[in-house]
One Martini backbone bead per residue (centre of mass of N, CA, C, O) as a GRO file, in nm:
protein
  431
    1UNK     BB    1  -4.460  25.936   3.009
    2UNK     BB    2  -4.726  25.752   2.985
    3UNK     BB    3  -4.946  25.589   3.173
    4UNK     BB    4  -5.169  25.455   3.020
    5UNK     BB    5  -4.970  25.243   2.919
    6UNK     BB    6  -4.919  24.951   2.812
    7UNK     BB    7  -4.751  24.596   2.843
    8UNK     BB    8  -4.771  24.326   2.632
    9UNK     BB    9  -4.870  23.979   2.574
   10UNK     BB   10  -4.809  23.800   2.255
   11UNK     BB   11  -4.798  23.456   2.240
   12UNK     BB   12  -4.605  23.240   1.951
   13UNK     BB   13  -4.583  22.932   2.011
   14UNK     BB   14  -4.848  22.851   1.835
   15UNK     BB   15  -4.689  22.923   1.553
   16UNK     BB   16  -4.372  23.022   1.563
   17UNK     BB   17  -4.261  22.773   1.727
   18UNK     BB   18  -4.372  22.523   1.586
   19UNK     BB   19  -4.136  22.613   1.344
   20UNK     BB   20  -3.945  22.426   1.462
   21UNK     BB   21  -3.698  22.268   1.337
   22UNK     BB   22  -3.761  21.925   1.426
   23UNK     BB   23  -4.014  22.044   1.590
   24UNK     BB   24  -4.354  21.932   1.772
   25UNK     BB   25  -4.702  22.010   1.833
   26UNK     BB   26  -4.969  21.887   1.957
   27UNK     BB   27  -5.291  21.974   1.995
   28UNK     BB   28  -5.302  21.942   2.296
   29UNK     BB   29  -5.055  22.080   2.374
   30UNK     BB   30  -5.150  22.350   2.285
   31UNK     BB   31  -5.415  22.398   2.417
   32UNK     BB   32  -5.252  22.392   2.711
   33UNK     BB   33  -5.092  22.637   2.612
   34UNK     BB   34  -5.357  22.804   2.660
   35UNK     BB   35  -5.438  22.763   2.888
   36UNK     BB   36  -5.156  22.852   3.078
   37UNK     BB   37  -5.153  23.137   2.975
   38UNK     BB   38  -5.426  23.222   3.102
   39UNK     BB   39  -5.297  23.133   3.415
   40UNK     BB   40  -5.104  23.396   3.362
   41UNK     BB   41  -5.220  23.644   3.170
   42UNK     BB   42  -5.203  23.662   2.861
   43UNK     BB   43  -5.321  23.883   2.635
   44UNK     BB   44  -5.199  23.655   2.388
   45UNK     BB   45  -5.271  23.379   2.177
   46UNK     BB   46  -5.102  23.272   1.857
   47UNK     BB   47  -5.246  22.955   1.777
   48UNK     BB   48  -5.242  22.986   1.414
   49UNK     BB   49  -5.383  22.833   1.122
   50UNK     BB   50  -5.694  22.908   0.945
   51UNK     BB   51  -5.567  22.787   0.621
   52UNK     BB   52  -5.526  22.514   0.799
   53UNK     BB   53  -5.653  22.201   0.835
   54UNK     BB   54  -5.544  22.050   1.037
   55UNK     BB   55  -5.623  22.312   1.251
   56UNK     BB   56  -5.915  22.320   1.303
   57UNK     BB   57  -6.038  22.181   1.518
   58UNK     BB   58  -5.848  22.327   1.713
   59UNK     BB   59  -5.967  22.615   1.675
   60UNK     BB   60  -6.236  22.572   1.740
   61UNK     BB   61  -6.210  22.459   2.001
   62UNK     BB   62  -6.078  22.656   2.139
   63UNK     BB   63  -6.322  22.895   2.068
   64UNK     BB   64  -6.509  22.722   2.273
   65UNK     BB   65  -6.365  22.775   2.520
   66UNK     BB   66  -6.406  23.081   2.497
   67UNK     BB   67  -6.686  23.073   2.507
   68UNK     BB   68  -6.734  22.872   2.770
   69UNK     BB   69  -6.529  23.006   2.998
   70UNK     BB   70  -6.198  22.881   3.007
   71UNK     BB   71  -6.061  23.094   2.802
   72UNK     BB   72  -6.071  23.427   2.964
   73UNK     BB   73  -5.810  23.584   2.890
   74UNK     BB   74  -5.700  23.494   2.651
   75UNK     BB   75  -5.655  23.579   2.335
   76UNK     BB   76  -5.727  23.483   2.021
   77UNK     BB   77  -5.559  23.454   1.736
   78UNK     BB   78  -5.494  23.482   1.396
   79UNK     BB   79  -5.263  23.381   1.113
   80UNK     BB   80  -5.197  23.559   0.785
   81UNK     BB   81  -5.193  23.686   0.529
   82UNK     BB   82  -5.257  23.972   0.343
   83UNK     BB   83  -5.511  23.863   0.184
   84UNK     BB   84  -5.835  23.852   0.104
   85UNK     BB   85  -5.859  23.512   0.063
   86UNK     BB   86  -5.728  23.444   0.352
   87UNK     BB   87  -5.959  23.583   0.519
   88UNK     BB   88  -6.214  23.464   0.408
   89UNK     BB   89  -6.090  23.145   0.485
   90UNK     BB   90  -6.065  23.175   0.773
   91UNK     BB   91  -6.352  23.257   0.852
   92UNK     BB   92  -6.511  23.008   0.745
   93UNK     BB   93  -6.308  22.789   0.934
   94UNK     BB   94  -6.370  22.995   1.222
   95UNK     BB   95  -6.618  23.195   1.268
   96UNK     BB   96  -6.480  23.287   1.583
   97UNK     BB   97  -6.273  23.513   1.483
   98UNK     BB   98  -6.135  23.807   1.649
   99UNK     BB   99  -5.782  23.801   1.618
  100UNK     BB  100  -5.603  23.916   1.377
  101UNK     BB  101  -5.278  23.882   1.137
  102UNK     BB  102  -5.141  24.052   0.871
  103UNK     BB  103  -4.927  23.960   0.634
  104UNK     BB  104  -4.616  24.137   0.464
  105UNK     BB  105  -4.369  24.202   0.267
  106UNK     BB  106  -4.165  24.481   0.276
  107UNK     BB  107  -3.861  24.459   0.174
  108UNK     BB  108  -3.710  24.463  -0.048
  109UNK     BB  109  -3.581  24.185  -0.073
  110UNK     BB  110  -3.865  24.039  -0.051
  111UNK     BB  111  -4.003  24.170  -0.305
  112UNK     BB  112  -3.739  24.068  -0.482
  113UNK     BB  113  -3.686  23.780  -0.352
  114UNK     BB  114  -4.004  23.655  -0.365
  115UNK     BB  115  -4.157  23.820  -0.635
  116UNK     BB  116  -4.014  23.870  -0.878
  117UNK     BB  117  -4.167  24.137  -0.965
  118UNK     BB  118  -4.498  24.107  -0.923
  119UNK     BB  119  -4.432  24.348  -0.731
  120UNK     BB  120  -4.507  24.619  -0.542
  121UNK     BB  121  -4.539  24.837  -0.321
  122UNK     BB  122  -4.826  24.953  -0.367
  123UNK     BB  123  -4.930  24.657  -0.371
  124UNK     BB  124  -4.908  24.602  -0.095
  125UNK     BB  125  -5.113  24.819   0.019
  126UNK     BB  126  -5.370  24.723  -0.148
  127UNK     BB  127  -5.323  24.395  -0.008
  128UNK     BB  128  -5.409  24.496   0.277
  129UNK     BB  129  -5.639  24.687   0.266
  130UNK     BB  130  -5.815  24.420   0.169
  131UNK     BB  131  -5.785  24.278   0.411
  132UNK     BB  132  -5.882  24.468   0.627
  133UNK     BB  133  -6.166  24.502   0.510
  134UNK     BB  134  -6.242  24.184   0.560
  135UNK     BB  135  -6.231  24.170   0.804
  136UNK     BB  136  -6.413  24.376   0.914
  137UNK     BB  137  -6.635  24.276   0.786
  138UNK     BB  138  -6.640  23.969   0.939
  139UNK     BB  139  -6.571  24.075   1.276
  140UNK     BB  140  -6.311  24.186   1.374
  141UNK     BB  141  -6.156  24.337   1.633
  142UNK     BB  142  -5.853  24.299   1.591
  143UNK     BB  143  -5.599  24.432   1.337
  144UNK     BB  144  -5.339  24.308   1.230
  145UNK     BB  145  -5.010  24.416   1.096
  146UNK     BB  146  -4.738  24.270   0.912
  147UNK     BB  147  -4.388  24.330   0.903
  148UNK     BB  148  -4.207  24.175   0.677
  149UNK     BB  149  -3.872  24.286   0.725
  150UNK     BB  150  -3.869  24.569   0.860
  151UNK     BB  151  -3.552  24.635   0.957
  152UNK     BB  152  -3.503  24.635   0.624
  153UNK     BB  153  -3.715  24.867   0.608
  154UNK     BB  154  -3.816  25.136   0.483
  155UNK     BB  155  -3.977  25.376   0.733
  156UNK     BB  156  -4.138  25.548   0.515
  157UNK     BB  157  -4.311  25.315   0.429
  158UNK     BB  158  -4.393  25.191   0.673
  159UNK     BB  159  -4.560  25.429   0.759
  160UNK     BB  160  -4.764  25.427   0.486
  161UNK     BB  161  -4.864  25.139   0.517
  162UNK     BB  162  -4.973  25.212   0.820
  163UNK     BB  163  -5.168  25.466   0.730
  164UNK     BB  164  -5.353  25.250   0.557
  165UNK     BB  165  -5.425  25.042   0.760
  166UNK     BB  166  -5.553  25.244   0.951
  167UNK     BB  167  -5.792  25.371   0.775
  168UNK     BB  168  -5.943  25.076   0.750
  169UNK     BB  169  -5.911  24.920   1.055
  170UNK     BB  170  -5.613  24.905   1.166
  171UNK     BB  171  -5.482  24.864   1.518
  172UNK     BB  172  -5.179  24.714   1.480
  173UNK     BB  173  -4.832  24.725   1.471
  174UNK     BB  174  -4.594  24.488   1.332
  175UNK     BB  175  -4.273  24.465   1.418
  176UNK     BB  176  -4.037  24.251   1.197
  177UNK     BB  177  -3.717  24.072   1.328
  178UNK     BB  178  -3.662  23.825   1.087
  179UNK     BB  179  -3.331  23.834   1.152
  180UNK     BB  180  -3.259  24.002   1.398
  181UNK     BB  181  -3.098  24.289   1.286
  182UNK     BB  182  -3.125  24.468   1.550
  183UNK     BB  183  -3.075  24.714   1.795
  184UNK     BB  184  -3.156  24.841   2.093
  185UNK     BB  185  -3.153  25.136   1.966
  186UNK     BB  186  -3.257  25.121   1.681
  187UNK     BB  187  -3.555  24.989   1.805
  188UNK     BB  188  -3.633  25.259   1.926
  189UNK     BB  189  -3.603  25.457   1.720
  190UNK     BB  190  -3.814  25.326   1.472
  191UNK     BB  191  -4.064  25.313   1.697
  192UNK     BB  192  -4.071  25.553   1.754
  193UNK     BB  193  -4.154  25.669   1.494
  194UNK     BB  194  -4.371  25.498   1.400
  195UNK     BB  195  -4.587  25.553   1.664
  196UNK     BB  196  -4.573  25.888   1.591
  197UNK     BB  197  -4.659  25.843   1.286
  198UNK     BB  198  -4.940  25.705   1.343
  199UNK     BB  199  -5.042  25.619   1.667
  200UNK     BB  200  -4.995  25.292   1.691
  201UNK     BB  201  -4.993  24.999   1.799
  202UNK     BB  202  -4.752  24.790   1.916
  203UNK     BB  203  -4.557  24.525   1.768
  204UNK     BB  204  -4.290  24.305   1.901
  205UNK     BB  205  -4.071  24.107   1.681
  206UNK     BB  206  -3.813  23.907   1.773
  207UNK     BB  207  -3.501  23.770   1.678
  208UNK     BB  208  -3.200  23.607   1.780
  209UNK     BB  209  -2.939  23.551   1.566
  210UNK     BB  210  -2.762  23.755   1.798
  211UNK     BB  211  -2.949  23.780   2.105
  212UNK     BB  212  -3.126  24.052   2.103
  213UNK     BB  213  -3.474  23.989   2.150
  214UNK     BB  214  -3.541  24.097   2.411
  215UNK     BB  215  -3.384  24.394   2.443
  216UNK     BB  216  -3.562  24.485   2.185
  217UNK     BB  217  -3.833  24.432   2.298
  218UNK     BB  218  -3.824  24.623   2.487
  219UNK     BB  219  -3.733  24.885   2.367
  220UNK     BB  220  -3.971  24.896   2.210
  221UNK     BB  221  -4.168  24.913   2.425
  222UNK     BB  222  -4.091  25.186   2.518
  223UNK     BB  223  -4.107  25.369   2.272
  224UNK     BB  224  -4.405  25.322   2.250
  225UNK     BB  225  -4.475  25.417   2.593
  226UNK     BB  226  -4.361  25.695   2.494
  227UNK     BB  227  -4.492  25.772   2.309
  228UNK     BB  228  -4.833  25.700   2.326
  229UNK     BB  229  -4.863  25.365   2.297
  230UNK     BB  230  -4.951  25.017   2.311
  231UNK     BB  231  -4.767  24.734   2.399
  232UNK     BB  232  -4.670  24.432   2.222
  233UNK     BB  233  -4.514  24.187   2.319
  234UNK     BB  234  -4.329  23.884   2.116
  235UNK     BB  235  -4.313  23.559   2.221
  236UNK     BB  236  -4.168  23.251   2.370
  237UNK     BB  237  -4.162  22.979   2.499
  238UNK     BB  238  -3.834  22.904   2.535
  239UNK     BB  239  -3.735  23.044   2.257
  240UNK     BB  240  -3.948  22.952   2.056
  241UNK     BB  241  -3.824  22.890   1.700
  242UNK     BB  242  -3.683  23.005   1.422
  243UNK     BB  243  -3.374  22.888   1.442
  244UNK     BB  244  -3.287  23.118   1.727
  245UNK     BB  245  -3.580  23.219   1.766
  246UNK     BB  246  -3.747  23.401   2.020
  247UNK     BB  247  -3.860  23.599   2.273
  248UNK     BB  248  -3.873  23.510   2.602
  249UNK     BB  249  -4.114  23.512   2.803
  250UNK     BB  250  -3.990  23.521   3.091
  251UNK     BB  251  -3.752  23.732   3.029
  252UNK     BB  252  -3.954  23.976   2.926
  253UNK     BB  253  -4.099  23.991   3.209
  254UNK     BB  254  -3.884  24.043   3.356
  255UNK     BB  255  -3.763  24.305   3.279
  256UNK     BB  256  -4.006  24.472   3.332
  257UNK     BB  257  -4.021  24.417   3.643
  258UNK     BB  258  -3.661  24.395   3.735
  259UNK     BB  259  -3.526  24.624   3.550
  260UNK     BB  260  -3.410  24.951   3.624
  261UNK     BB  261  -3.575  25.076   3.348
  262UNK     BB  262  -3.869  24.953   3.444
  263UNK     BB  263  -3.912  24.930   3.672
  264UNK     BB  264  -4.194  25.137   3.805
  265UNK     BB  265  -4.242  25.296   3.530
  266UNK     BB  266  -4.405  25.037   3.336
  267UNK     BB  267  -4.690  24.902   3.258
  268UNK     BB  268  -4.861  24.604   3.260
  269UNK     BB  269  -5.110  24.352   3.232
  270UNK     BB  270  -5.255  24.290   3.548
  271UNK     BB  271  -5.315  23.948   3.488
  272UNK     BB  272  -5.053  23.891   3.599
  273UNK     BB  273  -4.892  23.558   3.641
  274UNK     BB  274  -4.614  23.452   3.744
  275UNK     BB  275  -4.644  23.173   3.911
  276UNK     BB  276  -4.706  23.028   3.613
  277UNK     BB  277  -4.375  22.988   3.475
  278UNK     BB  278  -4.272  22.720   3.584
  279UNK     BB  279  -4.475  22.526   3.438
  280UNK     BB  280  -4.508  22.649   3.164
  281UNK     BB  281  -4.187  22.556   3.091
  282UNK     BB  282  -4.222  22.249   3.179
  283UNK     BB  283  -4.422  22.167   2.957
  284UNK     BB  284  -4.275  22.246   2.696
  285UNK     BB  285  -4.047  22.140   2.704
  286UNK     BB  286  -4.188  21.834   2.697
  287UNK     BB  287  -4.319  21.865   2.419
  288UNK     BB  288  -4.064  21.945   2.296
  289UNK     BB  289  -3.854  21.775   2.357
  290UNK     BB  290  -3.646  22.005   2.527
  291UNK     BB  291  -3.433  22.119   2.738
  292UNK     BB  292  -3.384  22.347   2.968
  293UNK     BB  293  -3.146  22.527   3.004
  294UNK     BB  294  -2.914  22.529   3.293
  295UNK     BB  295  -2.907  22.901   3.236
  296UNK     BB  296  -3.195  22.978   3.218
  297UNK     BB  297  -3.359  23.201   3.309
  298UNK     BB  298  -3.545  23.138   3.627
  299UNK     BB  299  -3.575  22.814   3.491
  300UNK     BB  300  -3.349  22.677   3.541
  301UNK     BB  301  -3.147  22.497   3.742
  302UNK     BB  302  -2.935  22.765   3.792
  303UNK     BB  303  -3.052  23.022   3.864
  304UNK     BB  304  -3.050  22.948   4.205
  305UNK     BB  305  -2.754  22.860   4.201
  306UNK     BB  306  -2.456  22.764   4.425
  307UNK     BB  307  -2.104  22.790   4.486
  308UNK     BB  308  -1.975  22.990   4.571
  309UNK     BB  309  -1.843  23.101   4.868
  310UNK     BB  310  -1.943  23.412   4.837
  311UNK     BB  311  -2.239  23.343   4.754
  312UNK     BB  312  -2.362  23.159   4.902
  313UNK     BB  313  -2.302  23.319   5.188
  314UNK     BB  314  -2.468  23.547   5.093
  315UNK     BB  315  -2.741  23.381   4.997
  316UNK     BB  316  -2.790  23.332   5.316
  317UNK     BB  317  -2.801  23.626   5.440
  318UNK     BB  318  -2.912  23.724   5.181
  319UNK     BB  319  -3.080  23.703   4.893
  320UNK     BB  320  -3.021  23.973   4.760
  321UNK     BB  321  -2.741  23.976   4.697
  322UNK     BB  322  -2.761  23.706   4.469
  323UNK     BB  323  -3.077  23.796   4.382
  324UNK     BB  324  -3.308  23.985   4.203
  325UNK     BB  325  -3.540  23.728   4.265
  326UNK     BB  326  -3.767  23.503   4.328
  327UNK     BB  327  -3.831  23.165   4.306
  328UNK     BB  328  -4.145  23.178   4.401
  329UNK     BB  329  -4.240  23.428   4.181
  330UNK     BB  330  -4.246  23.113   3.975
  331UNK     BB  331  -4.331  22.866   4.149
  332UNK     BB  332  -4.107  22.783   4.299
  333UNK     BB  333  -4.034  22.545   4.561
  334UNK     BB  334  -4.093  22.259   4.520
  335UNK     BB  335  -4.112  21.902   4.574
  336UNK     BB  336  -3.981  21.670   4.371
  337UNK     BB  337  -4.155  21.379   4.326
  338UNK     BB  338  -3.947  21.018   4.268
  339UNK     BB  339  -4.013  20.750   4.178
  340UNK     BB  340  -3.855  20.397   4.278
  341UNK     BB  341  -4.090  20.262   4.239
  342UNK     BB  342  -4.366  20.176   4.135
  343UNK     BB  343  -4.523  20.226   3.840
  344UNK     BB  344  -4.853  20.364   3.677
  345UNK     BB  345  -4.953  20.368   3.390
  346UNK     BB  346  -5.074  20.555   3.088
  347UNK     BB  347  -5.206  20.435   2.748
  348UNK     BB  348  -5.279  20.287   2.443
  349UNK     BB  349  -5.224  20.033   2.662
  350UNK     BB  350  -5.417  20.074   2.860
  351UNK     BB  351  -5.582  20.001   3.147
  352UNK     BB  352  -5.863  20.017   3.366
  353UNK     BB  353  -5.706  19.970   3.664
  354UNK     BB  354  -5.453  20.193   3.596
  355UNK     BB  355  -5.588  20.439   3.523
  356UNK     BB  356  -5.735  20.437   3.822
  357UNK     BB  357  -5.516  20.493   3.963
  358UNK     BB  358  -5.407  20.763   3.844
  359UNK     BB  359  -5.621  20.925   3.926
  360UNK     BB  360  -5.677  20.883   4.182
  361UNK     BB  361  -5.363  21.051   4.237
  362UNK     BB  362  -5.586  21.302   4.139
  363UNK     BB  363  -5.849  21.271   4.308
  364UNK     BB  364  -6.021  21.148   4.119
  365UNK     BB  365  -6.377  21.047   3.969
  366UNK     BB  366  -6.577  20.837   3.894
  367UNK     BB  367  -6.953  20.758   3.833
  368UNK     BB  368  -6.857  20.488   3.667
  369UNK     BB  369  -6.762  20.228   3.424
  370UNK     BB  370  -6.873  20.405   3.170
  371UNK     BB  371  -6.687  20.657   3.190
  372UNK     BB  372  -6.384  20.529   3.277
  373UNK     BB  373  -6.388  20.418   2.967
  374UNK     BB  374  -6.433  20.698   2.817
  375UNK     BB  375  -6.176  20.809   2.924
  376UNK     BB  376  -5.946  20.575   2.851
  377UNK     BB  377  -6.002  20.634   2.523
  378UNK     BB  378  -5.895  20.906   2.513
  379UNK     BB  379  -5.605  20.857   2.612
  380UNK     BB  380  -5.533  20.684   2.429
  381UNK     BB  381  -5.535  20.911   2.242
  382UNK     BB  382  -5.364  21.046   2.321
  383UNK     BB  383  -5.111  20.894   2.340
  384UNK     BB  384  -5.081  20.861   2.041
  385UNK     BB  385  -5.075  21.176   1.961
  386UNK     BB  386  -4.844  21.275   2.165
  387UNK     BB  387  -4.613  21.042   2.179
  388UNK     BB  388  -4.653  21.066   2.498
  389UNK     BB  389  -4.666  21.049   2.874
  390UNK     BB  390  -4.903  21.187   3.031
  391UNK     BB  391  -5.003  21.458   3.188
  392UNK     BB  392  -5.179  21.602   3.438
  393UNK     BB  393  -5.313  21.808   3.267
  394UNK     BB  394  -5.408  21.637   3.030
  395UNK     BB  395  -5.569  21.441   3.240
  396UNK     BB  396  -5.778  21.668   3.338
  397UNK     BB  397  -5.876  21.775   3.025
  398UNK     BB  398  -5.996  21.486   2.946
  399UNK     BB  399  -6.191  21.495   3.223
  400UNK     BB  400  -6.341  21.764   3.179
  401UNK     BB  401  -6.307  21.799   2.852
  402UNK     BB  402  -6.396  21.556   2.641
  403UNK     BB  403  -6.497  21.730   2.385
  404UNK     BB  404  -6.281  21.884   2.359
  405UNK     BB  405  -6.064  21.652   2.317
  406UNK     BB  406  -6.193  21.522   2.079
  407UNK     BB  407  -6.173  21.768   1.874
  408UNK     BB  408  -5.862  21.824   1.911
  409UNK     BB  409  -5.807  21.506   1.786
  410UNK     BB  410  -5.934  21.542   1.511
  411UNK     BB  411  -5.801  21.458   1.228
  412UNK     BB  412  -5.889  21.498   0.873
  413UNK     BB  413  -5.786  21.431   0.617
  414UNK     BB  414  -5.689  21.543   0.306
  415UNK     BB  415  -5.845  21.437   0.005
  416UNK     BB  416  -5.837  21.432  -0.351
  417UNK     BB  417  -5.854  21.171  -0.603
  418UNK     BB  418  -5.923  21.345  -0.851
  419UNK     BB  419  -5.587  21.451  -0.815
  420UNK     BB  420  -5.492  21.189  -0.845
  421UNK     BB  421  -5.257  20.981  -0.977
  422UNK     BB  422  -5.383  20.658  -1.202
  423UNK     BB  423  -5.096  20.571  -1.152
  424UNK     BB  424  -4.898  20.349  -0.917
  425UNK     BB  425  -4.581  20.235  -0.788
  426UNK     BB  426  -4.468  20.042  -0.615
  427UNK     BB  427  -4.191  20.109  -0.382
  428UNK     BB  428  -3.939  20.045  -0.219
  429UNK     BB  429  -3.825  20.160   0.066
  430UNK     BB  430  -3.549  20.055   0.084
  431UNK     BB  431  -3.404  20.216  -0.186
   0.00000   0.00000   0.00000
């Protein structure tokens, strides 16, 4: 295998994941998981759509926590269409953007009961091309080619789509197992095929649709390691995603880390800090309003619990008997201390007084009394927005920079009256 090629991770939890059906994060909570994969080392991570109006003021104060030097470790993408019109607009929309990914449906399936017949193959290469080249010419750093329903995409297509995107300057090549189709065999052998023919950085994109999203990427992840270039595993924060989810971010790394066939074999990120797993596991989890499943790898709550008696007396005896990791290496195993008296809370109707004592017990101070009252009007609007009580990260985010927490929450409705109809009756909503 070569050795200088690592493996790396860019979580799509602020783009694919909250495209979870039924469920949603506010922009403030995305933020927040962008600071957190950064105190991971993820990276990158895939924060939103440049083409999407409500998103903008949240991706431009992102990017400037990144010029600002808040945001130092993860690089943020932008996930766009793959038409020169969509990279035009995300450009327009985000001056400071420099690393997307643009997206294009590949295999019959899609060509033909997506596009209707209007799209050809060759349309296809052309309609990338054209996207590929105007990223280029904007002063994109990175430019992934993102193949939609690759796994049923038949393979020297995707090979040659992909080596006409790398001409123009197309630096990884996105293998997109948009149904899950895949299993851990079979993702070695196309990815092996694709890498070598290619030449191309790989990103190994699974969806979990019968389980095996995890498995698939690591082993994809090994093929292109094994080719000789560099793997980029695409994840979500507690394998949130559409329908059954996307590769779980915490299994993807311990798998590379802990597995037999991956441990001290094959090189990660340097950047990665594992011990920062279990906060923002926990974090998400309660953005997303979700609980945690209680045999969640790692996270979960019975990950480290026994209970049979053979287990039990062997993990007192010597944790590796029945424990594969420590649960110290994901920051587990502080105390959570549960208020059963009094507690004072802060929210969208919460006073002075109280505000400054939440404050207090995270030993934060103002400077005097006109600073206290303009950060308690902030957190008012945060907890409107994110309409759950704010958590300590929240709380910290919005003391420290609150420049950045005020455009993070700003959204402007988009709205043109000239295109609205000029007369419309009012409707009883009870009927």
């Amino acid at each position: 295998m070569t050795q200088d090629k690592y493996i790396h991770f860019v979580d799509v939890t602020n783009r694919d994941g909250v495209q979870t059906s039924r469920l949603g994060l506010a922009k403030l909570q995305k933020t927040i998981i962008n600071l957190m994969l950064n105190s991971l080392g993820i990276t990158q991570s895939e924060f939103g759509f440049p083409t999407t109006k409500h998103e903008l003021n949240y991706l431009n104060a992102n990017l400037d926590l990144v010029e600002a030097g808040i945001i130092n470790r993860t690089k943020l993408s932008g996930w766009m269409r793959g038409i020169a019109k969509d990279v035009e607009e995300s450009f327009k929309n985000c001056p400071k953007l420099k690393y997307v990914n643009l997206s294009v449906s590949t295999s019959d399936q899609m060509i033909q009961g997506k596009y209707k017949g209007t799209k050809s193959k060759e349309d296809i290469i052309t309609l990338t091309n054209e996207a590929v080249e105007c990223a280029k010419e904007k002063g994109a750093i990175s430019i992934g080619v993102n193949a939609e329903d690759a796994s049923r995409s038949d393979i020297n297509y995707l090979i040659k789509w992909g080596l006409n995107a790398k001409e123009k300057g197309a630096t990884r090549f996105r293998y997109c197992d948009t149904l899950g189709f895949d299993d851990p065999q079979t993702s070695y052998e196309r990815i092996t095929k694709i890498a070598q023919e290619t030449g191309m950085d790989i990103e190994l994109h699974y969806h979990n649709d019968i389980g095996m999203a995890v498995a698939n990427s690591v082993m994809g992840a090994k093929a292109a390691i094994d080719s000789g270039v560099n793997a980029y595993i695409n994840t979500a924060i507690n394998g949130m995603g559409e329908r059954a989810g996307n590769a779980d971010l915490i299994s993807c790394l311990l798998a590379v880390l802990k597995s037999s066939g991956f441990k001290d074999k094959y090189k990660i990120d340097k950047q990665i800090d594992l011990s920062k797993s279990w906060k923002l596991a926990k974090y998400t989890a309660y953005a997303f309003g979700l609980p945690i499943p209680i045999n969640q790898p790692a996270v979960g709550s019975n990950a480290f619990a026994h209970e049979s008696g053979i287990h039990a007396d062997g993990a007192l005896k010597d944790r590796r008997n029945y424990e594969l990791y420590d649960y110290e290496e994901l920051g587990r195993g502080e105390p959570e201390i549960v208020e059963t008296g009094r507690m004072i809370t802060t929210g969208e109707y919460g006073g002075i007084k109280g505000f400054r004592n939440v404050y207090e017990k995270m030993e934060l101070e103002f400077e005097n009394e006109e600073d206290a009252r303009n950060i308690l009007e902030l957190a008012r609007y945060a907890n409107v927005h994110t309409q759950k009580p704010l958590t300590d990260a929240e709380l910290k985010f919005i003391y420290y920079y609150p420049e950045f927490a005020a455009k993070i929450m700003t959204v402007t409705p988009y709205y043109e009256p000239a295109h609205a109809p000029k007369s419309r009756k009012y409707q009883d909503l009870l009927i």
